[in-house]
N, C-alpha and C positions, 0 to 999 in steps of 0.2 A: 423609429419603430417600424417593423415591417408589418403591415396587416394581411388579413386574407380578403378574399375577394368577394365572399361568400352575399351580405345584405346589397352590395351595391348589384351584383345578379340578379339577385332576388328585386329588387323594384325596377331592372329591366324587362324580366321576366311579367313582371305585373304587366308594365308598360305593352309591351309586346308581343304576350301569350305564347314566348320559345321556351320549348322545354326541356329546361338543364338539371340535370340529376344531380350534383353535387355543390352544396353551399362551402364558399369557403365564406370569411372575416370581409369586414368593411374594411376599405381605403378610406386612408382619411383628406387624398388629395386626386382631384380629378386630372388634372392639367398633367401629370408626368405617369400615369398607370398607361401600360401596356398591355397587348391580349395577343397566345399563341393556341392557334389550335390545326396539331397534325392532321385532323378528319374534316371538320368543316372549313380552317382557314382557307386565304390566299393572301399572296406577298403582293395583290394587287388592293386591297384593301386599308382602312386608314390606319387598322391595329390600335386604337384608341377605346373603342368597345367591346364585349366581349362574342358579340354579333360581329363586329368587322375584326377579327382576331387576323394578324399573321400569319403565316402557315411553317415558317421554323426559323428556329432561334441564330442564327447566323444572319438573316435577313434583317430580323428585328432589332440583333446588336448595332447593324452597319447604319440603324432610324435613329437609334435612340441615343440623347446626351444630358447622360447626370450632371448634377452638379453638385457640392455640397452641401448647400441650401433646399435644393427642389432634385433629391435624388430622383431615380427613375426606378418604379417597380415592373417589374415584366411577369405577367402573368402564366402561366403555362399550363393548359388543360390537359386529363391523362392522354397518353399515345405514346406510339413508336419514334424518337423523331431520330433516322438514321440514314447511312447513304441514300437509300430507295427513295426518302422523302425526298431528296434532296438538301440535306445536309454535310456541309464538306468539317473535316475533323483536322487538327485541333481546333479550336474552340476558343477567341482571346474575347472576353469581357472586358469593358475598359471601368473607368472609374466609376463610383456612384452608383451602382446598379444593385437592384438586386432582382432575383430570378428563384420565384415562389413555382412550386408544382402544386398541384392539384391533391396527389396524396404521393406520399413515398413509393409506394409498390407499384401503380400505374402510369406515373409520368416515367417514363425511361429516357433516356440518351444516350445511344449508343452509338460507338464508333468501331464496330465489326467489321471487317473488308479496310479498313483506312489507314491500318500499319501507325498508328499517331497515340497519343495520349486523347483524351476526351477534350478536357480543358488544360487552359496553358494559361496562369497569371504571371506576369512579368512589372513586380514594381509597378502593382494596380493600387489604389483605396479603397476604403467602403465597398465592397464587391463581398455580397453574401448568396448563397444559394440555400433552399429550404423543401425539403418535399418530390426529392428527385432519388433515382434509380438511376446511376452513372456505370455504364458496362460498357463490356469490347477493347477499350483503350489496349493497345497492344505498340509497346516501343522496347523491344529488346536488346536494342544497341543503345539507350537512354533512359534517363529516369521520369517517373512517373505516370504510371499506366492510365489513370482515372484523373488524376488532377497533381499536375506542375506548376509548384505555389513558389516564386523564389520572391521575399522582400516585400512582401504584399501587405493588408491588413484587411479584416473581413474575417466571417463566419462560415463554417458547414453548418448545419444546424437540419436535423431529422431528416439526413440523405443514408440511403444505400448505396455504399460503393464497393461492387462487388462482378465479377470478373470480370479480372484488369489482368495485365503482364507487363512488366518491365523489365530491366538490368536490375537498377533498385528504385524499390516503393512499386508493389506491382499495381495497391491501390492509389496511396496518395504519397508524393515526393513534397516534401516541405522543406523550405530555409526560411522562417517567418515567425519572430515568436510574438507579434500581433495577432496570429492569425491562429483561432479557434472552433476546435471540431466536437462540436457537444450533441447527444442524442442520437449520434448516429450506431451504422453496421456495416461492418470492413471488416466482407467474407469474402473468403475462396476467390482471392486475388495472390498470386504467382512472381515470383523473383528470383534473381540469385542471391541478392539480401534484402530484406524489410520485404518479405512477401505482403503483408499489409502496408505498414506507413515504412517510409525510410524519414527521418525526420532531424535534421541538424535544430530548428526553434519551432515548437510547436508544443498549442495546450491541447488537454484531450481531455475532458469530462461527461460522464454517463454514456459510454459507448461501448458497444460490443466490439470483440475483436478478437474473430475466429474462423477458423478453418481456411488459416491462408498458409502459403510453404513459402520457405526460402531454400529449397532443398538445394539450392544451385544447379547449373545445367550441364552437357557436354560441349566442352569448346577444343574444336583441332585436337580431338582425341583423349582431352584430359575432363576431367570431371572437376568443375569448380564446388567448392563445398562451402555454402551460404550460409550466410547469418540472419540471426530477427526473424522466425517463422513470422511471429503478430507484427512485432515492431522493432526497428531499426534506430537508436536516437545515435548521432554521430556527432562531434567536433563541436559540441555546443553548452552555451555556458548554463543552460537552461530549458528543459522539457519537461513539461507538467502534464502526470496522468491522473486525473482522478476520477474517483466515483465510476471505476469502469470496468469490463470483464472482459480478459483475454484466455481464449481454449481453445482447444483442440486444432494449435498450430504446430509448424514443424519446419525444424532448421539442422541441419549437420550440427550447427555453435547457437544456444539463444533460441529452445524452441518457440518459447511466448516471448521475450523480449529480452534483446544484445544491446546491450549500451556501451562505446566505447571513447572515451575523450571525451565524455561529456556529463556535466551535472545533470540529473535526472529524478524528480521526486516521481515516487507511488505512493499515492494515499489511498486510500480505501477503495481498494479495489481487489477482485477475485482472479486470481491467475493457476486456472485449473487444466489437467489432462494437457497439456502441452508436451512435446519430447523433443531430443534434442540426439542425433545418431552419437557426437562425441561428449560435448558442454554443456549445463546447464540447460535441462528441462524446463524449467518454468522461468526461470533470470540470470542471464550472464553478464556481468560488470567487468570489463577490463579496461583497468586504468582509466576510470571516472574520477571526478574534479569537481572541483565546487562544491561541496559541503553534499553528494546525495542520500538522497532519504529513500527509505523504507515502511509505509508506517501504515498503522490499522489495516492489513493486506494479507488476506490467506490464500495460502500458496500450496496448493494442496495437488495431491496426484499423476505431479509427475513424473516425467522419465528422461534420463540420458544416462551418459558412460559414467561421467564425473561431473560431479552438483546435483543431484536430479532437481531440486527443489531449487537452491539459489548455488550458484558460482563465482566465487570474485577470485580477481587477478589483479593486485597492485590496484587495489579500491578499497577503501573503507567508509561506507555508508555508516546511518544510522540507523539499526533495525528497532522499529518499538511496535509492539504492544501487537506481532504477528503471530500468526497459527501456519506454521511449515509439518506437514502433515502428509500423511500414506504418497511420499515422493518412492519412487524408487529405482538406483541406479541395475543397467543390461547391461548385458556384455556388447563389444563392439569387435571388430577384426579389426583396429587398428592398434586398441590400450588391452594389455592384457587383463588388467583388473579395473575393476568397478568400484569407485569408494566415493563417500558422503552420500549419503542417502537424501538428509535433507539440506544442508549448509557442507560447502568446501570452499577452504579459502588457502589461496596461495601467495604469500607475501601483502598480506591483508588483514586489515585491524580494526573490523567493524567495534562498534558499543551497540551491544545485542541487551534490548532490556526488555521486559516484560512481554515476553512472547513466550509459547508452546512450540516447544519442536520434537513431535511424537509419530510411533507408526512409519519410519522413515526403514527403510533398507537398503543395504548396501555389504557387498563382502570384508569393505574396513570403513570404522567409522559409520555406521548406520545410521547416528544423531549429523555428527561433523564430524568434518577430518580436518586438519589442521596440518600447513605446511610452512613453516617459515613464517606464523603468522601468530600476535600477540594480540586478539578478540578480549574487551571487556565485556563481561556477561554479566548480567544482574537481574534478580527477580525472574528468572528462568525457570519453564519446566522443562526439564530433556526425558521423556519416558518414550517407553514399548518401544524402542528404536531395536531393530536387528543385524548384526553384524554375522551374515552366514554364505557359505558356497557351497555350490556343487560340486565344484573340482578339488577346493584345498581344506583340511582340516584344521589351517592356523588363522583363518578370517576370526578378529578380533577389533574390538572397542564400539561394542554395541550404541554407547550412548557418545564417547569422543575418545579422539584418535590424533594424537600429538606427535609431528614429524618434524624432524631438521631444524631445530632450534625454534621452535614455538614456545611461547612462554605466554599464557592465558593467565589471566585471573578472571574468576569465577567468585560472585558474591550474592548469597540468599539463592542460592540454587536448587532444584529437585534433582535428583536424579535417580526412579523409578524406573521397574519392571523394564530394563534391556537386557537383552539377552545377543551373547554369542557363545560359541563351544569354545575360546582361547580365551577371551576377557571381556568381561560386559559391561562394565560401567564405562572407564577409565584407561586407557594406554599411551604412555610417554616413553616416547624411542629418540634416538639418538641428540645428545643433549636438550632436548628439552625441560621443561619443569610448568608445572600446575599448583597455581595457588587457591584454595577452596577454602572460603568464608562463611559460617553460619549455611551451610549446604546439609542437605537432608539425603544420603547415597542409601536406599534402601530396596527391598525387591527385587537385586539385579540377579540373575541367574547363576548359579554354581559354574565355574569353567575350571578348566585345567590349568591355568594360570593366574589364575586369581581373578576377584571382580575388578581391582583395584592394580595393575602393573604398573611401575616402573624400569626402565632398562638401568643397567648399571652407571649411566653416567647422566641418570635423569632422578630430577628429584619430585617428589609431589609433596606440599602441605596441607594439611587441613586443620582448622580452628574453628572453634564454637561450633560445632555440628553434630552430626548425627549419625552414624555408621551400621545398619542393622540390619541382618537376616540377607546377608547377600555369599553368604560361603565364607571359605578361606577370603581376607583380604588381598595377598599380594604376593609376590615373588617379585625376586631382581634386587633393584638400587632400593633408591632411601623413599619413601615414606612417612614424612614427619606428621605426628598427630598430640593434639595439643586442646586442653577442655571442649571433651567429644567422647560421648557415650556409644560406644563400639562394644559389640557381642563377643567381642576378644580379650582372654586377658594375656595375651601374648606377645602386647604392644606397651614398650616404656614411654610415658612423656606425660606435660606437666596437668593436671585437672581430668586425668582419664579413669571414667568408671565402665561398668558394663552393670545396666538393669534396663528393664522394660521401657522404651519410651511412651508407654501407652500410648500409640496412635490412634485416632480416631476421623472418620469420616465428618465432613462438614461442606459448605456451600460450596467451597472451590476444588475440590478434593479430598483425596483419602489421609492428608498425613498432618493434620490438625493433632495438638498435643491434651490429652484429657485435663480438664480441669475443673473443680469443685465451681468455682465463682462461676461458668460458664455451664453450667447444671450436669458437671460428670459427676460421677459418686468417688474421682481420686483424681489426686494433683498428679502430672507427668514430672520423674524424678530430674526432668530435661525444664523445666522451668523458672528464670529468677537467678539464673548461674551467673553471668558477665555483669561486672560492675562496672569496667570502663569499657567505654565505647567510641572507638573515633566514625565521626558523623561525614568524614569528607567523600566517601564515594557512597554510603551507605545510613539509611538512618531508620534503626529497626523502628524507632517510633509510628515510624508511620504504616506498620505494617500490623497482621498479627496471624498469632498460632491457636488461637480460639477460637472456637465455633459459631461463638455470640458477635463475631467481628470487632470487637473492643480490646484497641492498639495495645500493643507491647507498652509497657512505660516502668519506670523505675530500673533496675535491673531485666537483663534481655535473656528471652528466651533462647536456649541453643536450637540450630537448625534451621529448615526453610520459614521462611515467614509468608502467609501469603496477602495477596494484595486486601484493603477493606472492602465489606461488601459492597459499598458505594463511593466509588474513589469523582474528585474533582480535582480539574487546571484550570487555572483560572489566567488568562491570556492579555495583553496587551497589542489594540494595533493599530498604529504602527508599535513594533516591538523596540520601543528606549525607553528611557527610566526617564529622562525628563522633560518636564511640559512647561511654555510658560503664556502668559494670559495672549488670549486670543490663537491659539491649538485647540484641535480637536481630535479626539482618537478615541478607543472604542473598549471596552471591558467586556470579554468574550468568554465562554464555559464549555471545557467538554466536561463530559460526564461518561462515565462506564459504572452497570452494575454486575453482581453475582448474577452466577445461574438461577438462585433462587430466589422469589420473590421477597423481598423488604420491605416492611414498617419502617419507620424513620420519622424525627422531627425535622426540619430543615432551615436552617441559619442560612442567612448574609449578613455579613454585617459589613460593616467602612467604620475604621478608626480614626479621625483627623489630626491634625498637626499639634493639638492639645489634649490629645485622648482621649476627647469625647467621642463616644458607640452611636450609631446611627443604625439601625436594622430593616431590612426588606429592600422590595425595589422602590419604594416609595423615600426609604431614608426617614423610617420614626426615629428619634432620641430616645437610646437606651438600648438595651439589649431582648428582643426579646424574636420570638421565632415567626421566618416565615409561612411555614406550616406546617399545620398539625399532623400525625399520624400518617404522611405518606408512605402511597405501598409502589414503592419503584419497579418499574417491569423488567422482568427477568433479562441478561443478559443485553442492555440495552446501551445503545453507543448514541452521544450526543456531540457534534462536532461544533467547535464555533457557531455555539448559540449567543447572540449579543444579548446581555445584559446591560448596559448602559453603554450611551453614547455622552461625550465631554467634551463638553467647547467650555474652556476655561475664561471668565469665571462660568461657574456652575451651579442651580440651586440645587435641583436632582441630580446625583447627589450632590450636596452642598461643599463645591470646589472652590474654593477662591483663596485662601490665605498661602502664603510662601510655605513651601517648608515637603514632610514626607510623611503621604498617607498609606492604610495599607490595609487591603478588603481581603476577608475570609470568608468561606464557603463551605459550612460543613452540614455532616447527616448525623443527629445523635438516635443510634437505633439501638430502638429497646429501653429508654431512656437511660442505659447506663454508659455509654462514653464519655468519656471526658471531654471537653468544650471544644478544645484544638487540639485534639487527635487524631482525627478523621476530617479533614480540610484540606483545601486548595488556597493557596494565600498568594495573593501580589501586591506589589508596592509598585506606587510611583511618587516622584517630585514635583512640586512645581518652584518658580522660581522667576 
């Protein structure tokens, strides 16, 4: 554990009447703490107190020897500590150490005038830094401006590192994926790519990560054009960013983050105002590996030529539950036209599930453009996307834009208010085809080509849906429509009517279908239509088109479904299905609610191997609720909350016998849902 320094001051201070402005934390060991102070030090001194401090950090490294046992903390008081002090740069910390500042903003380290990186770890351990201002680092024939981490293991932990320059990583160069940069800010540090981090293995949680360029430079007359304005993750099987915020960067490819060759999770994090001159505004992914993800991450406001919001090229991540929003693609002098507003993908097949991608612009494809690439989409909204130019009158497919043998499907889909002047929902050119499941196309603007195009050798289907108030449907090829209430009667196929769908506003949206049981005063003539239902990519069960949040069940409503007011997952970790006596692993909760605030009763329950019901965290016998009348807060994300920890046997809950259990988590709101409707459910074995 690393402490502050702050009470063992404080009773020298008693001791010897010096007066020190700032308390850090207690050391819990005397024998290996160290003292640096740029104003009072001297490297003639024993450096063991905070009275006989050193006078800079290069001195105090060449004293000091951790070990794993009796690490060495090095203390640092605010200052300048830079050439003038005499400090020579780069900067190697060896093993065991760690190196605490006084506060973030005032301890600085700068390496200005010294042509070098700051720090340089090379195949160190245990080597952490805390509470420091890392500037000046300048290597532009090499990587890492601020800190070169190759193989290491150790912390950044609440540092500033901010102007740096490099070739790449102008702030921090990484190959380490022990090594972990939580709490910090990596601003306005400079590269040809990874203006902030360039990173092969590296984790990255709660950090800012902005206003850095990879605009690349001039070399021998030519103009390199950089990647990763914020981040660079390269040739790696694993880089983790979470809980973090990357803006207002800027890269020719990857304004906020380029990832290439390498697996790469986003998890809840904000990747805002980023631009990119050619690629991908806020994320460009080409030819990533390893299963990367996409998830809980709004990706809102930015700009490039093509992608503005996300870009992939021979990648397919998994995108869930994001908000890709007011992206929007410029023009560039090098691509004559601008397209995907907020998602383009070229030879790319994400599974795009519960997310919002609205407000997006672009001259084709305003939502997504699609090129040689078959995306499963589910649980989608794609609105207010814009597909328009200044130059051409034929910029078309406001909401998606189907090119060169793409072939989508699309299941539980919105597609609302886009607008273009040639097509606003929907465009499929040259061999391609779109398949639309239970999708709701409504609102979309009147164009000269229909809301809904097909080219002549492109097909579109759509089933169980909902087609309404969007103009003439279509021109061109084939168009198949199959039980789907469309404002047309100019279309043949099997279960097709045209009446009102009574739409009606509710918690998640405007396109809720009216119903008496949900307190309208008229059933929507769209509800109760599908008898069979194949449940393998889609299970309207768990969704619903009513207002009062209580799931579809029996026969399925046609159209968008949207998610319950209070949706649960209920997680396993480690994530395998079987356990057997003497494991331990852990039953974990996210939770997401509506915009609007919810009543709710709330279940857990555990079934065991003989179907006896156990309920709460306690595990009563029987069924009955963990509580009453909860009002769940508006709009509210719960990440891997534990819920129970299992070391098998188990009494809470009560694990022990062979066999396969299986816990549920549900909200019955309003007392009218049905039990396991509205649930999160896992199983595991034991054995």
């Amino acid at each position: 554990m690393i402490n502050r320094l702050g009470d063992k001051m404080k009773k020298v201070q008693l001791i010897t009447n010096l007066i020190i402005l700032t308390i850090f934390f207690t050391s819990s060991s005397f024998c290996k703490d160290y003292y640096i102070n740029a104003v009072k030090g001297s490297n003639n001194y024993s450096g063991t107190l905070p009275e006989d401090a050193w006078k800079t950090i290069n001195h105090t490294l060449s004293q000091v020897d951790g070990t794993p046992d009796d690490p060495a903390e090095i203390y640092i008081f605010n200052g300048i500590y830079d050439i003038e002090l005499g400090e020579s740069f780069p900067i190697y910390p060896g093993n065991n150490i760690s190196l605490i500042g006084e506060d973030m903003d005032n301890t600085i380290i700068d390496a200005s005038g010294s042509s070098s990186s700051v720090f340089i770890l090379l195949e160190v351990v245990n080597i952490f830094f805390e509470n420091l201002t890392i500037t000046g680092g300048e290597v532009m024939d090499d990587m890492g401006g601020g800190f070169y981490i190759w193989d290491s293991v150790g912390s950044i932990t609440r540092c500033k590192i901010t102007g740096n320059s490099a070739y790449y990583g102008g702030g921090l160069f990484s190959h380490s994926i022990n090594y972990l940069l939580t709490d910090s800010i990596i601003s306005d540090n400079y590269a040809y790519s990874g203006g902030g981090i360039y990173s092969g293995e590296l984790q990255i949680k709660n950090c800012i990560i902005e206003n850095n360029s990879g605009e690349g430079y001039l070399y021998d007359g030519y103009v390199l054009e950089g990647e990763g304005g914020g981040l660079y993750c390269y040739f790696s099987p694993f880089c983790s960013i979470v809980s973090s915020t990357i803006r207002n960067n800027e890269a020719y490819y990857g304004g906020g983050i380029y990832s290439s060759e390498a697996g790469i999770v986003l998890r809840d994090c904000l990747i805002e105002n980023n631009s990119a001159k050619y690629w991908g505004g806020g994320i460009q992914f080409d030819n990533t590996y390893e299963n990367p993800l996409i998830e809980d991450c709004n990706i809102i406001n930015n700009q490039a030529n093509i992608g503005s919001g996300i870009y992939l090229e021979e990648s397919s991540p998994a995108i869930d539950n994001c908000l890709i929003k007011g992206n929007n693609c410029i023009k560039s002098d090098e691509y004559e036209y601008n397209i995907g507003g907020g998602l383009y993908c070229l030879s790319s097949d994400p599974n795009v599930t519960n997310s919002i991608i609205s407000d997006n612009i672009a001259e084709w494809g305003g939502g997504l453009y699609l090129v040689d690439a078959s995306p499963y989409i589910a649980s989608c909204i794609i609105e207010k996307n814009t597909a328009e130019s200044d130059e051409y009158d034929y910029s078309s497919g406001g909401g998606i834009y189907c090119q060169s043998w793409s072939h989508p499907e699309l299941i539980n889909i919105l597609i609302a208010g886009n607008t273009s002047v040639y097509c606003s929902s929907i465009v499929c050119n040259d061999k391609s085809s779109v398949r639309l499941k239970y999708a709701t196309i409504a609102d979309n603007s009147t164009c000269s080509y229909g809301s809904i195009y097909a080219d002549t050798d492109c097909e579109i289907n759509i089933l169980n849906s909902i087609v309404w108030n969007n103009g003439e449907l279509t021109t061109g090829g084939n168009v198949k429509l199959s039980y789907t209430d469309i404002d047309s009667d100019n279309y043949i196929g099997t279960g097709l009517f045209n009446d009102d769908p009574l739409f009606i506003s509710g918690p998640r949206g405007d396109y809720y279908l009216s119903q008496i049981a949900a307190g309208q005063d008229r059933d929507s003539p769209c509800i109760d239509i599908i008898s069979k239902v194949n449940f393998l990519r889609f299970n309207p069960h768990g969704t619903t088109s009513r207002t009062d949040g209580v799931m579809d069940a029996n026969n399925i409503d046609l159209g968008y479904h949207y998610n319950p007011l209070v949706q649960f997952e209920l997680k396993r970790a480690p994530n395998k299905l079987k356990f057997k006596s003497g494991d331990s692993f852990d039953i974990l909760l996210d939770l997401d609610t509506s915009p609007d605030l919810v009543a709710a009763t709330l279940y857990l329950v555990m079934i065991d191997t003989e179907s006896n019901i156990f309920s709460g965290l306690g595990c009563v016998k029987g069924l009955s609720p963990m509580a009453d009348n909860v009002n769940f807060v508006p709009d509210l994300k719960i990440r891997d909350q534990l819920l129970w920890s299992i070391n098998v046997p188990c009494e809470t809950p009560p694990v022990s016998k062979e066999g396969i259990y299986t816990i549920y988590m549900c909200a019955v709101v309003q007392g009218t849902a049905d039990f396991l409707s509205n649930l999160g459910k896992i199983s595991f074995e034991i054995y």
